[in-house]
C-alpha positions as a Markdown table, in Angstrom:
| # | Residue | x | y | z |
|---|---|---|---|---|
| 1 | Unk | 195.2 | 148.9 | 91.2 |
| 2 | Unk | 193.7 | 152.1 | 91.6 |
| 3 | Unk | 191.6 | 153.5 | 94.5 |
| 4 | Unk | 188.0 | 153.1 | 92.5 |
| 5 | Unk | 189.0 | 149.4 | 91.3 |
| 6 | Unk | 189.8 | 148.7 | 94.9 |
| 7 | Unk | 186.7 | 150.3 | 96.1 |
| 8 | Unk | 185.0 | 149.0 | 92.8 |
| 9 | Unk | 186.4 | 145.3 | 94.4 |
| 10 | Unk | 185.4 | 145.9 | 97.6 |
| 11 | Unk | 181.7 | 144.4 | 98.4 |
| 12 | Unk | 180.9 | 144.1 | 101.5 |
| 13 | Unk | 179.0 | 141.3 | 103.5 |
| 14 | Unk | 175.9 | 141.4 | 105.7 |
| 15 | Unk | 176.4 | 142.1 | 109.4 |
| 16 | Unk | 176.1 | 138.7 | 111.1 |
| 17 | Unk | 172.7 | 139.2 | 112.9 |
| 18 | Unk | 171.4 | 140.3 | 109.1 |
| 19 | Unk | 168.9 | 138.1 | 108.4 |
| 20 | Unk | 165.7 | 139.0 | 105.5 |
| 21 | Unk | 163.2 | 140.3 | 107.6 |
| 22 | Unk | 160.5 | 138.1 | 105.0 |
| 23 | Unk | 160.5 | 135.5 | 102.5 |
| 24 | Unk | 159.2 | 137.4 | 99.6 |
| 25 | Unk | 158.1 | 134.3 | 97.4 |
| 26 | Unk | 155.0 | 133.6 | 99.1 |
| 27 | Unk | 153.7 | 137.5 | 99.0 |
| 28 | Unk | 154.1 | 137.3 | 95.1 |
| 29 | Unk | 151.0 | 137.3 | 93.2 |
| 30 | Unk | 150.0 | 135.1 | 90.7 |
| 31 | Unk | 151.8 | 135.9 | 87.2 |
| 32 | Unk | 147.8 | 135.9 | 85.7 |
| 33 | Unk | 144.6 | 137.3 | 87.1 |
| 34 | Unk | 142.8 | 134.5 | 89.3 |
| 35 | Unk | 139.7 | 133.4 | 87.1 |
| 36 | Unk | 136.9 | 130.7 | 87.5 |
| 37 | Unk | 134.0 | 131.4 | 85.6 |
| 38 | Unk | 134.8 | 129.6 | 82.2 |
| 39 | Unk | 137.2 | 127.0 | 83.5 |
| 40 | Unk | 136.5 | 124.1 | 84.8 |
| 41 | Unk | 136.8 | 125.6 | 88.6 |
| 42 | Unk | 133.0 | 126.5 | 87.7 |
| 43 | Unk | 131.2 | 124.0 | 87.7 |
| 44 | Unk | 132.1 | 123.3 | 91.5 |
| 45 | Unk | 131.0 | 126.8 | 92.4 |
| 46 | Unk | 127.9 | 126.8 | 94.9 |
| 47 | Unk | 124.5 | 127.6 | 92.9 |
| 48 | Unk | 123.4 | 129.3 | 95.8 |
| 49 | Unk | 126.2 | 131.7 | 95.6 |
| 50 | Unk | 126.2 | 131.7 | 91.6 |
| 51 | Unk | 122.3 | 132.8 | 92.3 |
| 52 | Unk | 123.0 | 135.8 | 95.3 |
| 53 | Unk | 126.0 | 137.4 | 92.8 |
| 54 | Unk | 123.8 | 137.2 | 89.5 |
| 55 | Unk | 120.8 | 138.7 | 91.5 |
| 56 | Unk | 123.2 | 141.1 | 93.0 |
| 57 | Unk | 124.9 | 142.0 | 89.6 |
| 58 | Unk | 122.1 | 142.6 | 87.8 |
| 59 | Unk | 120.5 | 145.0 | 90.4 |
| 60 | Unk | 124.0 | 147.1 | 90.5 |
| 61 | Unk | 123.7 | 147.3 | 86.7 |
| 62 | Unk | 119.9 | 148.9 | 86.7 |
| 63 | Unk | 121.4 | 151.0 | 89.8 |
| 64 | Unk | 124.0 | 152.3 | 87.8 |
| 65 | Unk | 122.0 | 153.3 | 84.5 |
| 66 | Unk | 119.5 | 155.1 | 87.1 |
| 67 | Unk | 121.7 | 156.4 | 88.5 |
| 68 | Unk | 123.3 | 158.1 | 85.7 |
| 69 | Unk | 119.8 | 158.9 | 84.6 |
| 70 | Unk | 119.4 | 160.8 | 87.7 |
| 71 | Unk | 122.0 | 163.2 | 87.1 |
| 72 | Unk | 121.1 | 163.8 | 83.5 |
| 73 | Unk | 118.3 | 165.0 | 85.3 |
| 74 | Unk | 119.7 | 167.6 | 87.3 |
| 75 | Unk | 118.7 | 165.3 | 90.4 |
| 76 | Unk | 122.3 | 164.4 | 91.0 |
| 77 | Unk | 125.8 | 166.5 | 91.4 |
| 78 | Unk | 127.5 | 164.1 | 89.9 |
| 79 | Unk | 127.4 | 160.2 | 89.3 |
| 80 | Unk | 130.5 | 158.0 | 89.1 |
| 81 | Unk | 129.0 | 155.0 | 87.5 |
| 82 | Unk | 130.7 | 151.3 | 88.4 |
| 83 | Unk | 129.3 | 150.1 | 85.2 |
| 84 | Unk | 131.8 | 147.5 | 84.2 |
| 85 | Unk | 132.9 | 146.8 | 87.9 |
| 86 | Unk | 129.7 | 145.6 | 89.1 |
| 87 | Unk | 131.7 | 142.1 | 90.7 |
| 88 | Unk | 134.1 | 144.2 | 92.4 |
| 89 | Unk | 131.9 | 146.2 | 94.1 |
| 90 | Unk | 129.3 | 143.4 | 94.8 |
| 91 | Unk | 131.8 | 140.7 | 95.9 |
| 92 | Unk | 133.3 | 143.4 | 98.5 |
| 93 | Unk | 129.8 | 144.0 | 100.1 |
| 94 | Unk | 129.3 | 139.8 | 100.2 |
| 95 | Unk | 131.5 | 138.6 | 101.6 |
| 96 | Unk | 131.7 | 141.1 | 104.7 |
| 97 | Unk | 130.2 | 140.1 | 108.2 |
| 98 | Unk | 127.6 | 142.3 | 109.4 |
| 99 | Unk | 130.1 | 143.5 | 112.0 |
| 100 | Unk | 132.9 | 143.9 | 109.4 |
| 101 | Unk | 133.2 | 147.8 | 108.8 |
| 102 | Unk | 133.5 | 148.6 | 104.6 |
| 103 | Unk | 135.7 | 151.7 | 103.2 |
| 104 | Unk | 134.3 | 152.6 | 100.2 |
| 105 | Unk | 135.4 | 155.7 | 97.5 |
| 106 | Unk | 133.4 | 158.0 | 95.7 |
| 107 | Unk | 132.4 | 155.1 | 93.3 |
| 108 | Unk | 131.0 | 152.8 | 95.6 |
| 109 | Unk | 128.5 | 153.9 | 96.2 |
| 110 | Unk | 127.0 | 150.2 | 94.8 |
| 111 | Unk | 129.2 | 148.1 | 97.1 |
| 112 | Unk | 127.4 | 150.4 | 100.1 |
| 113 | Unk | 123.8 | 149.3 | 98.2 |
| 114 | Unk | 124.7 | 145.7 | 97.9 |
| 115 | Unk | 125.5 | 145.7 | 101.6 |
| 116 | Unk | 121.8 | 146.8 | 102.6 |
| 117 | Unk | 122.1 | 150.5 | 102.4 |
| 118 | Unk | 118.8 | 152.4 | 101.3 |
| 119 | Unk | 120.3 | 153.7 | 97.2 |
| 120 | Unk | 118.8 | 156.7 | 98.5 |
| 121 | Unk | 120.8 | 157.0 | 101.3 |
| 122 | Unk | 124.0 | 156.0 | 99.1 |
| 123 | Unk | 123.3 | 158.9 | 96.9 |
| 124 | Unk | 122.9 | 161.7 | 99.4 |
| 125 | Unk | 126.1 | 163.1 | 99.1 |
| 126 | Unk | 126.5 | 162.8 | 95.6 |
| 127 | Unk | 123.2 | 164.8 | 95.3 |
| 128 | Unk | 125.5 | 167.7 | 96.6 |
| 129 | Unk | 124.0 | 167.4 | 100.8 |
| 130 | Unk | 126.0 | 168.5 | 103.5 |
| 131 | Unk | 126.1 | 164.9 | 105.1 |
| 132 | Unk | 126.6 | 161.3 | 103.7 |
| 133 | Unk | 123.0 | 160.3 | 104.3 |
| 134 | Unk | 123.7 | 157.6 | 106.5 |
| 135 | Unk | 124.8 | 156.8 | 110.3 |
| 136 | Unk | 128.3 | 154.8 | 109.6 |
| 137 | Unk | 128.3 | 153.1 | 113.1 |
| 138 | Unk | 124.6 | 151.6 | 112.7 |
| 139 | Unk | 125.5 | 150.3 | 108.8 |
| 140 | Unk | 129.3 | 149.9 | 109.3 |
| 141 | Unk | 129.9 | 151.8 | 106.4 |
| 142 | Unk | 132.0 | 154.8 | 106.4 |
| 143 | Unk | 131.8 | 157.6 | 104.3 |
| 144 | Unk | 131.7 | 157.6 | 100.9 |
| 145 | Unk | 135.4 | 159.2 | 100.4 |
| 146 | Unk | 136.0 | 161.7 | 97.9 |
| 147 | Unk | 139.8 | 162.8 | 98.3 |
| 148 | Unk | 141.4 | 159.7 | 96.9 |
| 149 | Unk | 143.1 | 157.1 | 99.1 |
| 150 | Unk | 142.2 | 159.0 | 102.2 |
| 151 | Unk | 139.7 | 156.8 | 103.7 |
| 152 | Unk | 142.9 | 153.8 | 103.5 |
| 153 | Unk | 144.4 | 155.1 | 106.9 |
| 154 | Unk | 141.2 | 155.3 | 108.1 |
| 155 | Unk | 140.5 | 151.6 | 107.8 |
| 156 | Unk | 143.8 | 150.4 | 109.1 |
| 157 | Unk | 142.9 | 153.0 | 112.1 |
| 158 | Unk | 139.6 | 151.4 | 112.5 |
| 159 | Unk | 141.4 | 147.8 | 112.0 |
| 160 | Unk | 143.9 | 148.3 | 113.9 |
| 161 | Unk | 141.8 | 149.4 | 117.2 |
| 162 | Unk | 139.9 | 146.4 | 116.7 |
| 163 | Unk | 142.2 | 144.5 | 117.4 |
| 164 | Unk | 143.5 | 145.9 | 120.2 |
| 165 | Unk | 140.2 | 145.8 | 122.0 |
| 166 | Unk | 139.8 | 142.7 | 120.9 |
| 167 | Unk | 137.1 | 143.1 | 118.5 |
| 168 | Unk | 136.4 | 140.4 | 115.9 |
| 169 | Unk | 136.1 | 142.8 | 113.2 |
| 170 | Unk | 137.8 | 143.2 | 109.7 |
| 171 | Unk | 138.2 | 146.0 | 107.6 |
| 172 | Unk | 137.9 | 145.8 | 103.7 |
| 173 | Unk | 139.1 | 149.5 | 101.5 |
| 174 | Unk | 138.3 | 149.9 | 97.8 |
| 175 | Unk | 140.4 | 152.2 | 96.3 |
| 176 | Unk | 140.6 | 153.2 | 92.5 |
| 177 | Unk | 144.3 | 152.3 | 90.5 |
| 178 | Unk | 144.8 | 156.6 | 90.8 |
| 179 | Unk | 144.1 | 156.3 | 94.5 |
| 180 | Unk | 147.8 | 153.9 | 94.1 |
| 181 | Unk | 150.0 | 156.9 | 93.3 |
| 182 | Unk | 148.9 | 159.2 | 96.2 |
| 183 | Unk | 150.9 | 158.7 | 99.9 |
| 184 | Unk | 147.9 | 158.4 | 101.8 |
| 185 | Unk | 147.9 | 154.7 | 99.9 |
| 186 | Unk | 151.3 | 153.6 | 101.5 |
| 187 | Unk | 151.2 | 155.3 | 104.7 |
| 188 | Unk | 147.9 | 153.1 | 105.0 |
| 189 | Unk | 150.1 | 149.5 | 103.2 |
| 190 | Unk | 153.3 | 150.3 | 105.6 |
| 191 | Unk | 150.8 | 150.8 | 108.7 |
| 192 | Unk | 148.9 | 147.8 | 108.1 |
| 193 | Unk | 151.8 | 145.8 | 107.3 |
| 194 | Unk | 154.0 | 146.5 | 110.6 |
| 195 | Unk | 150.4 | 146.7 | 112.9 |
| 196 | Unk | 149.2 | 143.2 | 111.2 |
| 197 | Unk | 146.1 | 145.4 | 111.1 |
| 198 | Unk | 142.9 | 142.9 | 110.2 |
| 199 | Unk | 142.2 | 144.7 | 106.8 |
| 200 | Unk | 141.6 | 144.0 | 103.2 |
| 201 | Unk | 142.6 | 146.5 | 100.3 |
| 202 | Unk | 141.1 | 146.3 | 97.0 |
| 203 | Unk | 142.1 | 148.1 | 94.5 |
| 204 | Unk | 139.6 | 148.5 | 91.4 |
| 205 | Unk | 142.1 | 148.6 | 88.2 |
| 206 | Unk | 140.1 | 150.1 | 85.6 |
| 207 | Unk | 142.8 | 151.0 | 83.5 |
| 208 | Unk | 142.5 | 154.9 | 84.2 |
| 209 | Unk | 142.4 | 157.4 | 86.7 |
| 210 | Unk | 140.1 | 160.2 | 85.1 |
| 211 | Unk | 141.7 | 160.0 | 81.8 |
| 212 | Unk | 145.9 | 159.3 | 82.7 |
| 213 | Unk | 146.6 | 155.0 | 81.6 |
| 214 | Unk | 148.0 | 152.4 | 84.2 |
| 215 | Unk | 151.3 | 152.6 | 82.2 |
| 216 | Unk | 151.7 | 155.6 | 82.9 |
| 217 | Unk | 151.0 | 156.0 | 86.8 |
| 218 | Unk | 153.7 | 152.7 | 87.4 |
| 219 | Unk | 156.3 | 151.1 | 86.2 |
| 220 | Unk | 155.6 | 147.8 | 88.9 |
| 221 | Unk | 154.6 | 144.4 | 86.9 |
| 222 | Unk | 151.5 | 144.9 | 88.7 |
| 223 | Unk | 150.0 | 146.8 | 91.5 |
| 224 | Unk | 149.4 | 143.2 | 93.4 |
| 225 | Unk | 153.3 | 143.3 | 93.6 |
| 226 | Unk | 153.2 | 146.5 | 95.3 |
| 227 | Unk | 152.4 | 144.3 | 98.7 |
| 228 | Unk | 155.6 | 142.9 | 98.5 |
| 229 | Unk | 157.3 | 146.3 | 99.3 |
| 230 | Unk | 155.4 | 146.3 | 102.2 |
| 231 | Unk | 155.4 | 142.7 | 103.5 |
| 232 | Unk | 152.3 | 141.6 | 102.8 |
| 233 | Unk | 150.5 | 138.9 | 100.2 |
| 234 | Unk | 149.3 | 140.9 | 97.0 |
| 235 | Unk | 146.6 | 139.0 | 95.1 |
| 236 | Unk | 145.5 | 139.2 | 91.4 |
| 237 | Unk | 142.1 | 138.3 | 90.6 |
| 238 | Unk | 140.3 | 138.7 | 87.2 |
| 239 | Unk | 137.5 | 141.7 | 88.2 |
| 240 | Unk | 134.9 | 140.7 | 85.9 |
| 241 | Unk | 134.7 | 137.8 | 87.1 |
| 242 | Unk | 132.3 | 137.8 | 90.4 |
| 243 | Unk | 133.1 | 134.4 | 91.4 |
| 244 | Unk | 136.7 | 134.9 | 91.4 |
| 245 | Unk | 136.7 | 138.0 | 93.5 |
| 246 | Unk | 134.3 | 136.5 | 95.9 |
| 247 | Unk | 137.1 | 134.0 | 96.2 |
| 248 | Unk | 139.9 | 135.9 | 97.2 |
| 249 | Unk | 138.4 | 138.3 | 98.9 |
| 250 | Unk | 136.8 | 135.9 | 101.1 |
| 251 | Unk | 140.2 | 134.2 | 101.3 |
| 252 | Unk | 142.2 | 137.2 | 102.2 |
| 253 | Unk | 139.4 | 138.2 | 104.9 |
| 254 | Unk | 139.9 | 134.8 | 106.6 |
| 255 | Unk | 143.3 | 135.3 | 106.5 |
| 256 | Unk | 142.6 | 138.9 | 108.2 |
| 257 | Unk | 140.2 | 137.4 | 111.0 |
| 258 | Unk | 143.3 | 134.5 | 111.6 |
| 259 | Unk | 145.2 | 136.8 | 112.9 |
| 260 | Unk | 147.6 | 136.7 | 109.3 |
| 261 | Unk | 147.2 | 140.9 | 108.4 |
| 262 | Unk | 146.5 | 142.0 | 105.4 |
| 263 | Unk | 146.2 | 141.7 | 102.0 |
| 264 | Unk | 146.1 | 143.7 | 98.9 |
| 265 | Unk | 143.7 | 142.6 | 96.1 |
| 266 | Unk | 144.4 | 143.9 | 92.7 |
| 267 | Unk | 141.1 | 143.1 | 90.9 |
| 268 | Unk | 142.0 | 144.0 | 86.9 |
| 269 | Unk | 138.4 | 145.1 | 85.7 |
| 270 | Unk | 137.1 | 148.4 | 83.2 |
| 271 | Unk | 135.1 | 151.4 | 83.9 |
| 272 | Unk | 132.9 | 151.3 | 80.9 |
| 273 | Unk | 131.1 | 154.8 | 81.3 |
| 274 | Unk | 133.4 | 158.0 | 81.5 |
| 275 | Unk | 134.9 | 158.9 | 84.9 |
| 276 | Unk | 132.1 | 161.1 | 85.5 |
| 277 | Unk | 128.9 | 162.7 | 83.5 |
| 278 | Unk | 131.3 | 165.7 | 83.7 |
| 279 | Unk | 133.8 | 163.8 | 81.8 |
| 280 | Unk | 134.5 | 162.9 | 77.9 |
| 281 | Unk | 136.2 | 159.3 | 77.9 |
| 282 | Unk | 136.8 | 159.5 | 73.8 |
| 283 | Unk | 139.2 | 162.4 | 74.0 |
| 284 | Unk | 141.5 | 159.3 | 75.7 |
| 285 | Unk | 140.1 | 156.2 | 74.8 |
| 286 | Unk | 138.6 | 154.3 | 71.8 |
| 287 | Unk | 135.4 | 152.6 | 71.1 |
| 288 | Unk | 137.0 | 149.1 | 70.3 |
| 289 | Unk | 139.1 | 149.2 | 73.5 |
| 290 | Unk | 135.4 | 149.5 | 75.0 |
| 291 | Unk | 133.6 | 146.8 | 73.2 |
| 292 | Unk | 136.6 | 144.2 | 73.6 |
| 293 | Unk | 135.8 | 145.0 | 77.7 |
| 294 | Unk | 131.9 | 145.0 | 76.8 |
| 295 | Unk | 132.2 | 141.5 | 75.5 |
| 296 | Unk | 133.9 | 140.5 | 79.3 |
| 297 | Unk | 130.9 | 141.7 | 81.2 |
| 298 | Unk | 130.4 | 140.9 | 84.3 |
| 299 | Unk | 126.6 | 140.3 | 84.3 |
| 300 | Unk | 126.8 | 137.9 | 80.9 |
| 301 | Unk | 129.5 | 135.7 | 82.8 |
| 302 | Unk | 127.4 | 134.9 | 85.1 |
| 303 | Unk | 124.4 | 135.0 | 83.4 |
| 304 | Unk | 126.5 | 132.1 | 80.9 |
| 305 | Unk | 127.5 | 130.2 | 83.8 |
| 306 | Unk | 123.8 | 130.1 | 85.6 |
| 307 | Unk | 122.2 | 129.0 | 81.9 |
| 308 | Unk | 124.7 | 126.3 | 81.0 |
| 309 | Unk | 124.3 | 124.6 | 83.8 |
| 310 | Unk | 120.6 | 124.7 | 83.7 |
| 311 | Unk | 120.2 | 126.8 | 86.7 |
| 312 | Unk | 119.0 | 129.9 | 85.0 |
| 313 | Unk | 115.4 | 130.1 | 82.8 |
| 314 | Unk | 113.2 | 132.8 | 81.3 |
| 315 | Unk | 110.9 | 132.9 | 84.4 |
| 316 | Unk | 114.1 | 133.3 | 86.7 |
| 317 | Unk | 115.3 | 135.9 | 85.1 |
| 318 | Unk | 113.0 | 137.9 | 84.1 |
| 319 | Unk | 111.9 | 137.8 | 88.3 |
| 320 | Unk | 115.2 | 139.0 | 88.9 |
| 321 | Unk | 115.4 | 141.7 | 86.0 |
| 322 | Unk | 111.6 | 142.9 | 87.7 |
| 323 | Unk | 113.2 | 143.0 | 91.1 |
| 324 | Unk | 116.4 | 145.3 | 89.9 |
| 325 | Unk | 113.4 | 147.5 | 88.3 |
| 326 | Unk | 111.4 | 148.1 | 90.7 |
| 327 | Unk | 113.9 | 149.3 | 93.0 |
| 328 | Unk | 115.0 | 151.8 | 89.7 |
| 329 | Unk | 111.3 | 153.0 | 89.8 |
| 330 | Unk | 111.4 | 153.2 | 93.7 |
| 331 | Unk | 114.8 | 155.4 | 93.6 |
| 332 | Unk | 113.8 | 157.7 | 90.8 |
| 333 | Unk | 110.5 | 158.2 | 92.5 |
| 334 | Unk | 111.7 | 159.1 | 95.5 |
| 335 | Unk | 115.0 | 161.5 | 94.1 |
| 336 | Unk | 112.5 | 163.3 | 92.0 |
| 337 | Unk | 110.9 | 164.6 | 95.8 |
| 338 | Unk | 113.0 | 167.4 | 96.7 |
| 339 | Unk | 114.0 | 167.5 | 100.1 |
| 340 | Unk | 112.7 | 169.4 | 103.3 |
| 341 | Unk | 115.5 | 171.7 | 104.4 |
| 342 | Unk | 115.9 | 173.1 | 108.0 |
| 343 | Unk | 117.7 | 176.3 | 107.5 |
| 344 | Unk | 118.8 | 175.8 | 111.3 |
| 345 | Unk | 120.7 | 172.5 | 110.2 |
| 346 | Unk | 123.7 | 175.7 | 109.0 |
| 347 | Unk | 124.5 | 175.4 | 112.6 |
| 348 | Unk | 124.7 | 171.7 | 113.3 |
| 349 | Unk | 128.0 | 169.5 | 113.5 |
| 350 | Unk | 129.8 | 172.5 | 113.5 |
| 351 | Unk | 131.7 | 172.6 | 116.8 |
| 352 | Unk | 130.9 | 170.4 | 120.1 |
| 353 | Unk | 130.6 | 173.8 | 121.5 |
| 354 | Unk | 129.2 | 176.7 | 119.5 |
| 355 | Unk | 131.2 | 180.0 | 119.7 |
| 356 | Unk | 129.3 | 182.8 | 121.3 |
| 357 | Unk | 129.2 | 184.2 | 117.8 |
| 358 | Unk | 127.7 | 181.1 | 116.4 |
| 359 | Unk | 124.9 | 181.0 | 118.9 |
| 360 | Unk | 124.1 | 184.6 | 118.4 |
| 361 | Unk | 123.5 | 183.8 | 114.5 |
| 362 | Unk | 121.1 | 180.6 | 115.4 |
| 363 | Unk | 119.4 | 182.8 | 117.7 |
| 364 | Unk | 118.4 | 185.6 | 115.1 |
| 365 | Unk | 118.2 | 183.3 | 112.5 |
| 366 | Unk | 115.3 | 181.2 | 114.8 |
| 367 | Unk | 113.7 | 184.3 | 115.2 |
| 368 | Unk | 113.8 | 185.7 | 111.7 |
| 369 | Unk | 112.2 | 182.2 | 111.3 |
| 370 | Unk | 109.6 | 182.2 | 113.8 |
| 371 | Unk | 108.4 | 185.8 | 113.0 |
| 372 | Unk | 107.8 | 184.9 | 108.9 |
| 373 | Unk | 105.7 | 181.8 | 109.7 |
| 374 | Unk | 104.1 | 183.7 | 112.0 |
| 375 | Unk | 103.4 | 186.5 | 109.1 |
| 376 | Unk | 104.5 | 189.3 | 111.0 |
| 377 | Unk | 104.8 | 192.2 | 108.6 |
| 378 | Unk | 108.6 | 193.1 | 107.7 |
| 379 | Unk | 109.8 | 190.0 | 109.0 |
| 380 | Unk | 113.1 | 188.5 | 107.5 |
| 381 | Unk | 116.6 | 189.9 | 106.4 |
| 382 | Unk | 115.0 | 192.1 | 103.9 |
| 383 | Unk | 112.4 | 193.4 | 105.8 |
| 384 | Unk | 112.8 | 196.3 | 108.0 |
| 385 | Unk | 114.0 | 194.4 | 110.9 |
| 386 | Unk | 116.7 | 192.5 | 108.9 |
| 387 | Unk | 117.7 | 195.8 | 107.1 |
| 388 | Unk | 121.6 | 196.7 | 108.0 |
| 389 | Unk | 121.9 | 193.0 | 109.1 |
């Protein structure tokens, strides 16, 4: 026998304190997305609930098209509609405590609304301000988060000192299926994982990030089985369906409050408008991949579920259709006011201590100020005091 068939031969056994650190069986997701709405789960679902999504749904959908409206209107930057992932983003502000803290992306900006938060304020910084628009700590919201999966390690942070203080207080991150491939995405699993940090991670598949397909970001069976890796339960849950995703989100933020850690939600759903107004979705998609996801909506299966069971009629829902307008026609009055600006807000939240230099500029800047609403002839940079400035 040669040296490689001996070595080939050779395979050796665990060291005898070895043991597998996890059972990995019970992390495993389900082989198919968790779904209620049209089984027979549904017809022991709460009507109250049933009521609160629909109500909620259909206000996110009228959000979403004024949204859009907004920045075809040069009132918005830019506008990444939800439209299609309505349940995720509802279900994730629902079933959150008031002293829960949510972790939401640069598309969710809906789950923020459907928490409480003035739509308004949730549009602040896509309207291209300086600041989010909102205080995080009064509305436990943090903010709206840009560089994808960067705002994960911030709630297993947040989570994590919780805990350690004591707090009753869970953390629930949406994240896209793009946000998946970057690091900051499991740095924030592997944390979470060995910290048992109290927090929830949902990740909105919508079947592209920008414009590159699932199948081509990873090879896993799913991104629910992703947990595994990292030692926690993954979770797939049909994200169409509201009632569904209130179910295992709700689940999974139990299990977080126990004491159990956290979760990762895979919630398999489909961004029906492009990535962005500044984006063309037909250069990578078709229209019939669209309208087979169109005929899954999230609204109609609810809407479905309320009127077969006779707990839906015109009168109901045309209230709650007039409700979701007349917070459209109270946002797109009050976008199309443009804003007071204090040119002295250049020099707050800059440093806790201004430099020298700093206060120098917001002192001549306050008096260039004070001087032209005063009228004083020549005042301002391009006056003759200003000139060589």
């Amino acid at each position: 026998m040669t040296v490689m068939e001996q070595r080939g031969a050779y395979r050796p056994t665990p060291p005898p304190a070895w043991q597998p650190r996890t059972d990995p069986a019970p992390l495993l997701p389900d082989a198919l997305p968790h779904r209620v709405l049209g089984t027979d789960a549904a017809a022991k679902v709460d009507p109250a609930l049933l009521r609160r999504l629909h109500a909620e749904l259909v206000r996110g959908r009228r959000y979403n098209v004024q949204a859009t409206a907004l920045t075809k209107q040069g009132r918005l930057a830019v506008y990444p509609s939800s439209t299609g992932q309505e349940a995720c983003e509802v279900a994730a502000a629902l079933v959150l405590e008031e002293r829960d803290w949510l972790f939401p992306s640069y598309r969710d900006t809906l789950a923020a609304v459907a928490r409480g938060l003035d739509p308004v304020q949730a549009l602040t910084l896509l309207r291209g301000d300086w600041h989010t628009g909102y205080d995080p700590r009064e509305h436990r919201i943090a903010p709206l988060c840009t560089p994808l999966a960067t705002q994960l390690p911030h709630a297993v942070g947040l989570a994590h000192a919780a805990r350690l203080k004591g707090d009753d207080v869970v953390a629930l991150a949406l994240v896209g299926d793009g946000g998946t491939s970057e690091g900051d995405f499991h740095e924030a699993l592997n944390f979470a994982a060995v910290w048992q940090a109290p927090v929830v991670f949902l990740v909105q598949n919508n079947g592209f990030a920008i414009s590159v397909p699932l199948a081509k970001q990873t090879a896993a069976p799913s991104l629910a089985h992703k947990a595994v890796g990292y030692g926690m339960p993954g979770r797939l849950v049909d994200g169409n369906d509201a009632v569904a995703v209130h179910q295992v989100l709700s689940e999974a933020v139990a299990h977080a409050r126990a004491g159990g850690g956290p979760t990762l939600v895979e919630a398999v759903t489909y961004r029906i408008d492009a990535h962005t107004n500044a984006d063309d979705a037909t250069r990578y998609r078709g229209d019939a991949e669209v309208e087979t996801w169109r005929a899954h909506d999230p609204v109609a299966l609810v809407e479905r579920e309320l009127t077969e069971r006779g707990l839906l009629d015109e009168a109901a829902l045309q209230a709650v259709r007039d409700d979701a307008e007349a917070m459209a026609a109270d946002l797109r009055e009050r976008m199309n006011q443009d804003p007071v600006l204090d040119p002295m807000d250049l020099f707050a939240h800059v440093y806790a201590h201004p430099t020298p230099q700093l206060l120098e500029q917001e002192s001549q800047l306050r008096a260039e100020l004070d001087a032209e609403a005063d009228g004083t002839p020549g005042a301002g940079p391009h006056g003759p005091e200003g000139a060589g400035r």
